[in-house]
C-alpha positions in Angstrom: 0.0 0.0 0.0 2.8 2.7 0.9 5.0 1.6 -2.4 1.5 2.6 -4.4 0.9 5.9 -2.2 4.8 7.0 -2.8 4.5 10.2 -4.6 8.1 11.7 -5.2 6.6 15.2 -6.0 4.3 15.7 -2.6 7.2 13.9 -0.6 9.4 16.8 -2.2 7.3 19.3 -1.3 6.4 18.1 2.6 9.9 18.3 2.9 10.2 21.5 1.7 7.6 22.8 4.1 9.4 20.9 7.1 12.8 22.9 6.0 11.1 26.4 6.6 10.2 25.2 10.4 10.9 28.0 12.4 13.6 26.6 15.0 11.9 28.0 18.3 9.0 26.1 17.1 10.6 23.0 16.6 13.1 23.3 19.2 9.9 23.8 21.6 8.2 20.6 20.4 11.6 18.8 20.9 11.3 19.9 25.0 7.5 19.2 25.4 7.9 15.6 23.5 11.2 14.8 25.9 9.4 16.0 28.8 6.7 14.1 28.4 9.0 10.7 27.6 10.7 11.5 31.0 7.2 11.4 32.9 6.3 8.3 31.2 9.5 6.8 32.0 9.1 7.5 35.6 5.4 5.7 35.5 7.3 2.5 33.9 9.6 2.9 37.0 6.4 3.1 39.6 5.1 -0.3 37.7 8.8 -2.0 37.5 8.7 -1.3 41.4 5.9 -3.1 42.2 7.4 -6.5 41.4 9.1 -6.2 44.7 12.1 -7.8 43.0 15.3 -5.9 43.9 17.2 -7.8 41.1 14.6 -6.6 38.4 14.5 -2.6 40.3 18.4 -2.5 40.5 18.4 -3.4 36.3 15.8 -1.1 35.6 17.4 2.2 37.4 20.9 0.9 35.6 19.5 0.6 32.1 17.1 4.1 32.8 20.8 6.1 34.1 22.2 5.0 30.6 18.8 6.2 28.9 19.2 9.6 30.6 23.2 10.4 29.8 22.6 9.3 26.4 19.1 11.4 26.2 21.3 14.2 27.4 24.1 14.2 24.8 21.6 13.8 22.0 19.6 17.1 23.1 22.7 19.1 23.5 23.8 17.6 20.0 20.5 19.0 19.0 21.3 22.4 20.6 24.3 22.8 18.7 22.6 22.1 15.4 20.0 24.5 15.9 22.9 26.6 17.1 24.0 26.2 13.4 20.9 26.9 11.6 21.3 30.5 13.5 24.3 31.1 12.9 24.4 29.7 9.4 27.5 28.0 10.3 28.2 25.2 7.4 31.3 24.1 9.2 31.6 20.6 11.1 28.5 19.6 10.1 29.1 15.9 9.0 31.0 15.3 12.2 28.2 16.6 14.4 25.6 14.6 12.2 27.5 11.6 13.1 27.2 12.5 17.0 23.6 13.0 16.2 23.4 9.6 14.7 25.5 7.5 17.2 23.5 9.1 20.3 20.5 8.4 18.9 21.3 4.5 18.3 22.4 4.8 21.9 19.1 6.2 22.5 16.9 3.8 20.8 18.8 0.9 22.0 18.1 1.9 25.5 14.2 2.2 24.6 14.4 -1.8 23.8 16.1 -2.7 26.4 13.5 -0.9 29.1 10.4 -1.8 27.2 11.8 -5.6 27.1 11.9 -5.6 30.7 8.2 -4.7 31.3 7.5 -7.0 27.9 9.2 -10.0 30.3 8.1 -10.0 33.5 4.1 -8.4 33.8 0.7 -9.9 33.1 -2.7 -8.9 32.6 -3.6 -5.1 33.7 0.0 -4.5 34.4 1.1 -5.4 30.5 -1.5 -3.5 29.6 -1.0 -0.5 31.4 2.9 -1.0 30.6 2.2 -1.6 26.9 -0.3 1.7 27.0 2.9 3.8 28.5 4.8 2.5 25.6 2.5 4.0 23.1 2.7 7.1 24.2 6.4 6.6 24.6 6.7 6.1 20.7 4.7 8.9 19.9 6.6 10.8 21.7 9.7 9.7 20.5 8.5 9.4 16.9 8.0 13.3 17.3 11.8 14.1 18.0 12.8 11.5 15.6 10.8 13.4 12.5 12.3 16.9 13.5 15.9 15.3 13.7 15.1 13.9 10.2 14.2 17.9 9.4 17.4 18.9 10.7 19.1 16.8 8.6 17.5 17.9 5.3 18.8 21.5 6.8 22.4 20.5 7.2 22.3 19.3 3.8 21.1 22.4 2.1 23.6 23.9 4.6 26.2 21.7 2.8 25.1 22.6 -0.4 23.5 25.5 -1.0 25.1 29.5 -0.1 23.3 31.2 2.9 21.2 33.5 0.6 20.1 31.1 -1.7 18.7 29.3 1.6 17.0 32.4 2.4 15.6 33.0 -1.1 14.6 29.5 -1.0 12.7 29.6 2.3 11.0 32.5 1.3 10.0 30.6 -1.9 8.7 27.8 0.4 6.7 30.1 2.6 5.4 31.9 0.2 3.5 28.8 -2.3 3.4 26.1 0.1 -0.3 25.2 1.8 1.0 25.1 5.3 -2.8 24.2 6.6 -1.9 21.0 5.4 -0.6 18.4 7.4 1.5 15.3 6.0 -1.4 13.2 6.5 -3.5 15.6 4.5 -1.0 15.4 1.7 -2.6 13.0 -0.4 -6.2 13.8 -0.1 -5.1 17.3 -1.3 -2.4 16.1 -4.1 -3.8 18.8 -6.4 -2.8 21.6 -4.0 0.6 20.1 -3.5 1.5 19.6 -7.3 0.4 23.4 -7.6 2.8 24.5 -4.7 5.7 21.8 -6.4 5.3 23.2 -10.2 5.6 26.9 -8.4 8.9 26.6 -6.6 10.0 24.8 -9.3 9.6 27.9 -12.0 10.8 29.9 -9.3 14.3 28.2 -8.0 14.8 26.7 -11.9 15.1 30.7 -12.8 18.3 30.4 -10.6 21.4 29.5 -12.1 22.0 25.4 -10.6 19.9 26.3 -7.6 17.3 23.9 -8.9 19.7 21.3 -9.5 21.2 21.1 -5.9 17.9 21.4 -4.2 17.2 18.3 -6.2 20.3 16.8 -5.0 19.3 17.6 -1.4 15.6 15.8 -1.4 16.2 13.0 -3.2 19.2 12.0 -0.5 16.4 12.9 2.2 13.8 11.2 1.0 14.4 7.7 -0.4 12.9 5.4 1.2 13.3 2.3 -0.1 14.4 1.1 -3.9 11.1 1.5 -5.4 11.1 5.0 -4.2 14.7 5.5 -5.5 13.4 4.6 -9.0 10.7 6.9 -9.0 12.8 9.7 -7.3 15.2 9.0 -10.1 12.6 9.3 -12.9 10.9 12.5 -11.5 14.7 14.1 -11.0 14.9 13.0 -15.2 12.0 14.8 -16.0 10.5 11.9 -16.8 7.7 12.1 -13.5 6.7 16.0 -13.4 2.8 15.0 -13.4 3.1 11.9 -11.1 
């Protein structure tokens, strides 16, 4: 179903939009989301506690310290990327991308190992209430993951493309695309997007190569998977303007 859904042109232009996030608004939805991951955290730890098993307790506040000095470094990773993005600093960016990256793993693999725990040992209410914490957990996380996906797109117009063609594209972004869309609105209102697409396009392909390396910069930040890669590669041919 997602392979015949995959629409290289409205994937083009939701990132697009996401690259024009202002970074106090993102930077405030990275806070709320890790706040609220922190409270949930500490209701698995009220529900890990009532198994009365010191063993299973002592693991759980080991495995939740490494989740909280990793969490740490990743947000102040974070902080010096958006640090970037104001200062329009292109320097040192792969190297922080790569901090970004190996934090997160660290990250994520300390998100199995916790939820495992709770997967293991409970059984009827208290799964479900630990499986229902989990949820929320993901959406949380899911949250942060999407904006450090966004900040990754930025870095690579960063690396590619001069300060002021950034600007001029933002402005170009701001101006054409329908930000009372959401992603999930995307495809029940394709029409609006193709519009918004064929407009930027015209615009940014009046600019000498401009067009060219913003091409360059979606299609690394949006393949998905190698059907996606062919159609990404047909559309940046030409050959899939009016997909």
């Amino acid at each position: 179903m997602m392979e015949k859904q995959f629409n290289p042109v409205i994937k083009a232009v939701q990132s697009l939009r996401k690259l024009s996030l202002d970074i106090k608004t993102t930077n405030k939805e990275i806070q709320t989301s890790d706040d609220e991951i922190r409270r949930k955290i500490e209701d698995c730890g009220k529900l890990i506690t009532t198994t009365n098993d010191s063993m299973v307790i002592n693991l759980w506040i080991r495995e939740k310290s490494k989740l909280v000095e990793n969490s740490n470094a990743l947000l102040k990773v974070l902080e010096k990327i958006e640090e970037k993005f104001k200062e329009k600093d292109a320097s040192s960016l792969v190297g922080i991308w790569e901090t970004h990256e190996e934090y997160k793993n660290l990250v994520l693999d300390n998100f199995v190992t916790l939820e495992r725990m709770g997967n293991t040992i409970f059984m009827d209410d208290n799964l479900e209430k630990w499986e229902g914490i989990w949820k929320d957990i993901k959406t949380s996380l899911n949250k942060i993951l999407s904006i450090s996906e966004t900040y990754h797109l930025k870095l690579k117009m960063m690396e590619t493309l001069e300060p002021d063609e950034i600007d001029t594209l933002t402005e170009d972004i701001l101006n054409h695309i329908p930000w009372n869309y959401s992603d999930e609105d995307a495809y029940q209102y394709e029409q609006e997007y193709l519009v918004a697409y064929g407009e930027i396009k015209e615009l940014q392909s009046k600019k000498k190569n401009l067009w060219d390396k913003i091409l360059h910069v979606l299609a690394g930040g949006i393949e998905e998977t190698p059907a996606h890669r062919v159609q990404m590669r047909r559309w940046m041919d030409g050959e899939g303007d009016n997909v």
